[in-house]
N, C-alpha and C positions, 0 to 999 in steps of 0.2 A: 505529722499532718499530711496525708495522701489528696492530691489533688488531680484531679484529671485537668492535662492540657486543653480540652475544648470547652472548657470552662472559664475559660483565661481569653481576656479581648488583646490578643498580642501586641496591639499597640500600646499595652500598658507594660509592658515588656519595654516597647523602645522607649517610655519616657525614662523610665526607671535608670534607664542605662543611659539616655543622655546625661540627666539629672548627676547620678555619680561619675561621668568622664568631666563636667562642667562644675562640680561641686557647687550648683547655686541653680536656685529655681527658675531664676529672673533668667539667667545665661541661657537654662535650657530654653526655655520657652521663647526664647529669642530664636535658639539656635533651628528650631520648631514649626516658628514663625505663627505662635498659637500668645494667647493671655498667661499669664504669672499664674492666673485662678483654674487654667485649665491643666495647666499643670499639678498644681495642688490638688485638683479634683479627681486625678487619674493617681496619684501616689495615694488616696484615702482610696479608693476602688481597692487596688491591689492590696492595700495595708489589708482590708477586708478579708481579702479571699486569702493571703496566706498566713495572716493570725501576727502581722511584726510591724514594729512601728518602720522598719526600713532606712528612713533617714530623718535626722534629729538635728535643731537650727541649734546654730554654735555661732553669736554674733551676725552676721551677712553671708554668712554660709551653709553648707551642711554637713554631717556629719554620718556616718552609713553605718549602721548597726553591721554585728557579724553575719547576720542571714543575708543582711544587702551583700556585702563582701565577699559570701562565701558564693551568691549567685551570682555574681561580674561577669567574672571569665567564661562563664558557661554561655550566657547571654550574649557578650560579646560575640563568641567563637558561632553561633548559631545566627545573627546579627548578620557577620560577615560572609557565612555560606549562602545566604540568602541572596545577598547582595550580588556574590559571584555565578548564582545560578541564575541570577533573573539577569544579569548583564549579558549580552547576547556578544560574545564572542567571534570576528568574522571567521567564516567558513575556508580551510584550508585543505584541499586535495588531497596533499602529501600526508599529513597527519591523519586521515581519514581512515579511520580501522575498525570500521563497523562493519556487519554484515547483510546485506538489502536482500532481498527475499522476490524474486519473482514470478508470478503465474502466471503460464501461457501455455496452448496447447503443443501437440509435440509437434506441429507444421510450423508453429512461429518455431519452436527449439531447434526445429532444422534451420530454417529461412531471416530468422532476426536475432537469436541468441548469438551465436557467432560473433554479429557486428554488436551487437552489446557489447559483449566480452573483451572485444577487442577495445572497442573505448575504455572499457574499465583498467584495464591492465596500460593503457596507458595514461589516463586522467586520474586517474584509484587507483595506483596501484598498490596500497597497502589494506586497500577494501576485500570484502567477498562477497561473492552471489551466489546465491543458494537457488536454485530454479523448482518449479513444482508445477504438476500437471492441473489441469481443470477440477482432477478428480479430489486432488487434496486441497486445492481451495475451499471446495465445498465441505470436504471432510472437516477442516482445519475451523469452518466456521464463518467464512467469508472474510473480508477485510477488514469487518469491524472487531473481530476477534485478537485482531494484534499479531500475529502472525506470519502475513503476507503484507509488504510494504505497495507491492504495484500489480496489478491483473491487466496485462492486453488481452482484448477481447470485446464481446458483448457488453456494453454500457451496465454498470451496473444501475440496481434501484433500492431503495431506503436511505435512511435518516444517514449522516454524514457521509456521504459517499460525495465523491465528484468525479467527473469524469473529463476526458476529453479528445473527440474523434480525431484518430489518424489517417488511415487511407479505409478505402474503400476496399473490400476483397471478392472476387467476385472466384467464382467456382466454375469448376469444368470436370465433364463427364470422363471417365479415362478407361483403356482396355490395354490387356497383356499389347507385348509387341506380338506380330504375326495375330492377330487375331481378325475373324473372316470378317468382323465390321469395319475393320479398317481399311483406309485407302478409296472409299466409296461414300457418298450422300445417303445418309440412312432419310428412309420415311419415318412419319410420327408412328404409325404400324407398325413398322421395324424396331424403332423406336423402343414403343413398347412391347415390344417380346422378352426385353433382356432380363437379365436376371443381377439382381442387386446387394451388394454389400452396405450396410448401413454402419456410418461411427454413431456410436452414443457412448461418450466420454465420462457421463454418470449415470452408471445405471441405476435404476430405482427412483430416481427424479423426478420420470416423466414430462421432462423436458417436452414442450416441442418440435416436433421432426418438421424444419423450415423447408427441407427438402421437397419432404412428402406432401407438404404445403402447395409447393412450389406445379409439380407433376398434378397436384390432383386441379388444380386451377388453368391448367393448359388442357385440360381432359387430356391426358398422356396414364395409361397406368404407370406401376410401379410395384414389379415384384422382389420384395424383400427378401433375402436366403439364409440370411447369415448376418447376423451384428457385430462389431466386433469395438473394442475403445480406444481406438486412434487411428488416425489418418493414415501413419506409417504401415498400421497392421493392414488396414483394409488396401493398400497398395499393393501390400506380398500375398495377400492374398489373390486378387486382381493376377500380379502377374504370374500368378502359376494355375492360374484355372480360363473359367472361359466366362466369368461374372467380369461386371462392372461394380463403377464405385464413383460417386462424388465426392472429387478431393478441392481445397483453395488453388487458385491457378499458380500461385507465390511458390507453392511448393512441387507443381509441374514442371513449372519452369526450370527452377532452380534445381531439382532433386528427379525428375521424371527417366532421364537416361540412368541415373543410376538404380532406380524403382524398376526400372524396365516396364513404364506403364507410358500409354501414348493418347491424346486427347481423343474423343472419339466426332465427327463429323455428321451430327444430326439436331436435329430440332429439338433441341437438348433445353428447360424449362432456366437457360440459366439466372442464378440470381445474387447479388450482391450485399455482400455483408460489412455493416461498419465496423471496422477495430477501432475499440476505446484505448485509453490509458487510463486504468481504475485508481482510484486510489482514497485512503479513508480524511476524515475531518482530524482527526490525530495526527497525522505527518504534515496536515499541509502548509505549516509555517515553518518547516524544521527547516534549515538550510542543510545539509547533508541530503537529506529525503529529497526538496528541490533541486538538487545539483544530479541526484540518481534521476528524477524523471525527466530531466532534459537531455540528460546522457541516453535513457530508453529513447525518447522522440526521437532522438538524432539517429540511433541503432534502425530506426523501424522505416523512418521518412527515406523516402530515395534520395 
């Protein structure tokens, strides 16, 4: 007799299996904290659905047929995993050898990965991080797709998401070193003569360019030359030509001597961006997943 599991009210599974570790109706249903008859009621269910009488009274007791007998141990053993996966085990560091998945663009990969990293290797150090650009989040399906455990960044929006802002990022205009706008108060005229490098990190999105948002709202043009999908790229590019580029200031700071690119000093449309810490309705009870996005807060927060 073939039976489908979803056919079956599991709980008639656990009386079955109290019933025979208690060898008595009365026991189980004590042990239950249910009626003698509701017990009785959930062993005629079962008897139903798998065609056996199951257990058979023998004076003040009972008695388990060989299909009860033959299905104990199996109940049991399924019984018990149950119990051990839904028992919430505390969360320990050291034993932690899972792998957390994070995406962030390549300015946070210069300017906060690092200090992740470093917490990891000493708080986790038996974890991994797997890092992934904007572009593969998107690819990957977003963070409801399972894939990506946390996104710095732009807040996300849809069903299970949560978020929560970290700092504030504000942006700054940047040029080669030695270049002729430097070292001088540019006019908004001046301003607008330069010539521009744009990141768009997915292409085909059509994302909005917050930028261009930004210039067309100050009446400032803004001549576009070259796109390029990263901040790092639109740097090297910057520093070997005679275009500019909107980079995070995080990453001026920190990385701009080594970019060889220098802020540029003009009535520049700057604007500020919030970093979230993204992450789905799936992790957010896990204790592991909680202990990785307090470890990111702490990587990103000054």
């Amino acid at each position: 007799m073939s039976i489908q599991i979803g056919a079956i009210d599991l709980n008639l599974l656990l009386v079955l299996h109290t019933v025979l570790a208690e060898r008595s109706v009365v026991r189980a249903s004590e042990r239950l904290h249910v009626t003698p008859s509701a017990i009785s009621n959930s062993l005629a269910r079962l008897r139903a659905l798998l065609g056996d009488p199951l257990v058979t009274r023998k004076g003040r007791g009972i008695v388990p047929t060989p299909r009860a007998l033959a299905l104990a141990p199996a109940i049991g053993r399924g019984l018990r995993e149950m119990e051990l996966a839904l028992h919430e085990v505390p969360f320990e560091t050291l034993r932690c050898n899972q792998t957390f998945t994070l995406a962030v663009s390549d300015a946070g990969q210069l300017t906060w990965v690092p200090r992740i990293a470093a917490l990891m290797r000493a708080e986790l150090p038996n974890a991994r991080l797997s890092v992934v650009g904007i572009d593969s989040l998107v690819s990957l399906g977003d963070l409801g797709a399972g894939q990506v455990d946390v996104h710095l960044g732009l807040a996300g929006e849809g069903a299970g998401l949560h978020f929560e802002p970290l700092v504030s990022e504000q942006t700054v205009l940047v040029a080669r070193r030695g270049h002729p706008v430097l070292g001088k108060r540019l006019s908004a005229r001046a301003l607008g003569g330069l010539q521009h490098v744009r990141v768009d990190m997915v292409p085909g999105k059509s994302f909005r360019d917050a930028v261009a948002v930004a210039y067309a709202r100050a009446g400032i043009p803004r001549e576009v030359v070259m796109t390029v999908p990263s901040f790092t790229a639109a740097a090297a590019v910057v520093a070997a030509t005679e275009l500019v580029a909107t980079l995070p200031e995080s990453l001026v700071r920190e990385q701009g001597a080594r970019l060889a690119v220098q802020p540029v000093d003009a009535p520049y449309p700057a604007r500020s961006v919030k970093i979230s810490m993204c992450w789905h309705e799936r992790t957010h009870v896990d204790p592991a997943a909680r202990y990785f996005r307090e470890l990111v807060r702490r990587g990103v927060l000054p």
